[in-house]
C-alpha positions as CSV (number, residue, x, y, z in Angstrom):
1,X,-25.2,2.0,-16.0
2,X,-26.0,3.4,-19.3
3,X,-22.8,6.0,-19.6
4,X,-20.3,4.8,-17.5
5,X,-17.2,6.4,-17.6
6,X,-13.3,6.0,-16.8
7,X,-12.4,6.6,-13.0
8,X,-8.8,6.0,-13.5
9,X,-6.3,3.8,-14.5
10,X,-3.1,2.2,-13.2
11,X,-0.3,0.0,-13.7
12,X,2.9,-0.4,-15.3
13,X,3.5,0.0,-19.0
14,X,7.1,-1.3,-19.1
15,X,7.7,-4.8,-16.9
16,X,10.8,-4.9,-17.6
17,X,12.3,-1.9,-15.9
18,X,9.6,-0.3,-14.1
19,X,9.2,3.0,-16.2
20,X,6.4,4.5,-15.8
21,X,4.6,3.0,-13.3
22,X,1.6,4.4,-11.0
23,X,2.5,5.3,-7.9
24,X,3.1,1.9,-5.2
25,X,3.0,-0.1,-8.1
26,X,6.3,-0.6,-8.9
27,X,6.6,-4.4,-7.9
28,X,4.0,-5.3,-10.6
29,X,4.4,-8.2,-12.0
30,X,2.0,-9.6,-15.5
31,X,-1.4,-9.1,-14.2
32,X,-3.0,-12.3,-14.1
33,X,-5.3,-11.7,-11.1
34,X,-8.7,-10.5,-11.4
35,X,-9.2,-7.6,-9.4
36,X,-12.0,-7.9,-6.9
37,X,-14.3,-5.4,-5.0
38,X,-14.1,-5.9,-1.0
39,X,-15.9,-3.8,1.5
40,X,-14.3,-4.0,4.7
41,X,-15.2,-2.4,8.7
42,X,-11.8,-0.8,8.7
43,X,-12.0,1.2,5.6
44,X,-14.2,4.6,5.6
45,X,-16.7,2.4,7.7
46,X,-17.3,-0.2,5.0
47,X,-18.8,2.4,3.1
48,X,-16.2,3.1,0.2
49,X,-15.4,0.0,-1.9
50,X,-11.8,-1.4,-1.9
51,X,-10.5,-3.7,-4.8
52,X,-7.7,-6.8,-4.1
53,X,-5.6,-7.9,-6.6
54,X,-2.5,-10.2,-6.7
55,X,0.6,-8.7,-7.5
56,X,1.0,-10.2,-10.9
57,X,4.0,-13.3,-12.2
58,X,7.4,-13.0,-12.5
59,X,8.6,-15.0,-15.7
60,X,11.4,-15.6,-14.0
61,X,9.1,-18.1,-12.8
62,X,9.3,-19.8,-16.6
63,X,12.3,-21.9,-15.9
64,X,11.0,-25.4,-16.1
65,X,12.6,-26.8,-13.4
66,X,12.3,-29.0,-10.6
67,X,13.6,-26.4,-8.2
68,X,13.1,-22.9,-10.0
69,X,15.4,-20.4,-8.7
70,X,13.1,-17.2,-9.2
71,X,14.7,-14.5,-7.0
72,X,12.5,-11.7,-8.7
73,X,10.6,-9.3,-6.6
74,X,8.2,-8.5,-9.1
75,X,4.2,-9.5,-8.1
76,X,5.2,-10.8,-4.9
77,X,2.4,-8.7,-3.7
78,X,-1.1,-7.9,-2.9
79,X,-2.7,-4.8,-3.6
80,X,-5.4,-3.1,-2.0
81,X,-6.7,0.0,-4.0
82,X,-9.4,3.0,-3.2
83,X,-11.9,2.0,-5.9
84,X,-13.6,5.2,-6.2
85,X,-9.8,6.9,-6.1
86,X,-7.9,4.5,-8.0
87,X,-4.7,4.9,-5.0
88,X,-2.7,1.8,-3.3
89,X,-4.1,1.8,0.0
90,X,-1.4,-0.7,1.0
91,X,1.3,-3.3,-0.8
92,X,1.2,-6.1,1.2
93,X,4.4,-8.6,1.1
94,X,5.9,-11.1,3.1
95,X,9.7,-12.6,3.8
96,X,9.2,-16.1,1.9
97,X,6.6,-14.5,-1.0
98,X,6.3,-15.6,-4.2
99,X,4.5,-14.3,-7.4
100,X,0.9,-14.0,-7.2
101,X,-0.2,-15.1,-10.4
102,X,-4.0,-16.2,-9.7
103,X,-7.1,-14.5,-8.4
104,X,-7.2,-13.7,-4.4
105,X,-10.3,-15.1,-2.7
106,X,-12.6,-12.8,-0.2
107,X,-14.2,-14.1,3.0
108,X,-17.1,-12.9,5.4
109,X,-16.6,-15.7,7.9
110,X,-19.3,-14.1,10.1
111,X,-21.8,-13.2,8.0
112,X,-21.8,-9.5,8.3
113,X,-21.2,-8.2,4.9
114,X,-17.6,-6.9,4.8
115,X,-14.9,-9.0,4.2
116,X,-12.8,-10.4,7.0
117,X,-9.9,-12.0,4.9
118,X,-8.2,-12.8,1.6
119,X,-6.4,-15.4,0.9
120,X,-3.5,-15.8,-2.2
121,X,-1.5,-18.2,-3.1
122,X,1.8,-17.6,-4.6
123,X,4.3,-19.7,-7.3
124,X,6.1,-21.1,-4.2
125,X,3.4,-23.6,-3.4
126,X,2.5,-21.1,-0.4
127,X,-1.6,-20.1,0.8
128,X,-1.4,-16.0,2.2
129,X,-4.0,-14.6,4.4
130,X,-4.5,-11.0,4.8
131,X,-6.2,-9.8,8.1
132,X,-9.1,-6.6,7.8
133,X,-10.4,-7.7,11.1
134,X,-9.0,-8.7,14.4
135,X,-10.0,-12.2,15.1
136,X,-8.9,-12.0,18.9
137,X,-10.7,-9.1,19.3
138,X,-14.4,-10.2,18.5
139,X,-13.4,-9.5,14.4
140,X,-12.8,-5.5,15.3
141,X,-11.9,-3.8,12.3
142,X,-8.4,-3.1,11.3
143,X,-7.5,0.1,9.6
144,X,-5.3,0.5,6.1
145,X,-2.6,0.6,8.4
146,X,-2.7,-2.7,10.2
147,X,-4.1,-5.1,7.6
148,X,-1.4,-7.9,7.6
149,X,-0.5,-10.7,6.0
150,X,0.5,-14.2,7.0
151,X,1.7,-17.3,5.6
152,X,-1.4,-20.0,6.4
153,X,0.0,-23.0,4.5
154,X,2.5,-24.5,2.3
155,X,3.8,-27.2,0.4
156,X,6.7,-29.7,1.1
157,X,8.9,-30.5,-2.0
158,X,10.5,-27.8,-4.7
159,X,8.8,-26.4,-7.7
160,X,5.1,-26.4,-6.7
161,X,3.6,-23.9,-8.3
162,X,0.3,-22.0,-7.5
163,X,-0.9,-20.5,-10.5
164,X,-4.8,-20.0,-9.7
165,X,-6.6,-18.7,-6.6
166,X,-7.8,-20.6,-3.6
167,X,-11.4,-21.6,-3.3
């Protein structure tokens, strides 16, 4: 903890045309998320950390309107990173997904120490969950390549607008 040092570093240093981005990242949107360590079953046995974050905000989102009209694909995401490694693990999106401007939540439902879920919500006034475990299966651990995500909840009406995490 005294001399800590850099592991790596990612993103994209030009939103506006996606120059220069890390590798996965190209969908980035403004990073308002704080990223968020998750151990999970699935991953290297839940012995390597993981970090979630949401995939950023579109400012297409800006227009103040009753019924925005955002068709941007930027941060209509969430990422799940190698923490030690610094690589996208997997870019999880959706049909129907919005910008996901605020933090994403972690869940041990059963009390074992690795995270089960996440949940996001987006700028379309819709709640995500993302699956590390298989609930059907007595919470068995998914690997990289089956985590999933799922539209839990939503809102009725146009221009609702989820700017901050769920709790």
């Amino acid at each position: 903890p005294d001399n800590p040092s850099l592991l790596w570093r990612l993103g994209c240093p030009n939103l506006d045309n996606d120059s220069g981005c890390s590798p996965g990242l190209s969908d980035m949107g403004q990073t308002w998320s704080a990223p968020v360590v998750a151990f999970v079953k699935g991953y290297e046995s839940g012995t390597e950390p993981l970090i979630v974050v949401g995939g950023g905000y579109d400012t297409c989102e800006d227009e103040d309107t009753a019924d925005p009209s955002c068709n941007g694909a930027k941060g209509r995401n969430v990422f799940v990173l190698d923490a030690q490694a610094g690589t996208v693990l997997r870019n999880l999106t959706a049909d129907g997904m919005r910008s996901i401007a605020g933090d994403v939540s972690l869940v041990d439902v059963n009390y074992d120490g690795f995270v089960d879920y996440a949940y996001a919500a987006d700028t379309g006034g819709n709640i995500w969950r993302v699956d590390f475990v298989d609930a059907a299966a007595n919470f068995a651990p998914l690997g990289p390549s089956d985590w999933r995500i799922t539209r839990v909840a939503y809102t009725n009406g146009s221009g609702r607008k989820f700017l901050f995490g769920p709790a």
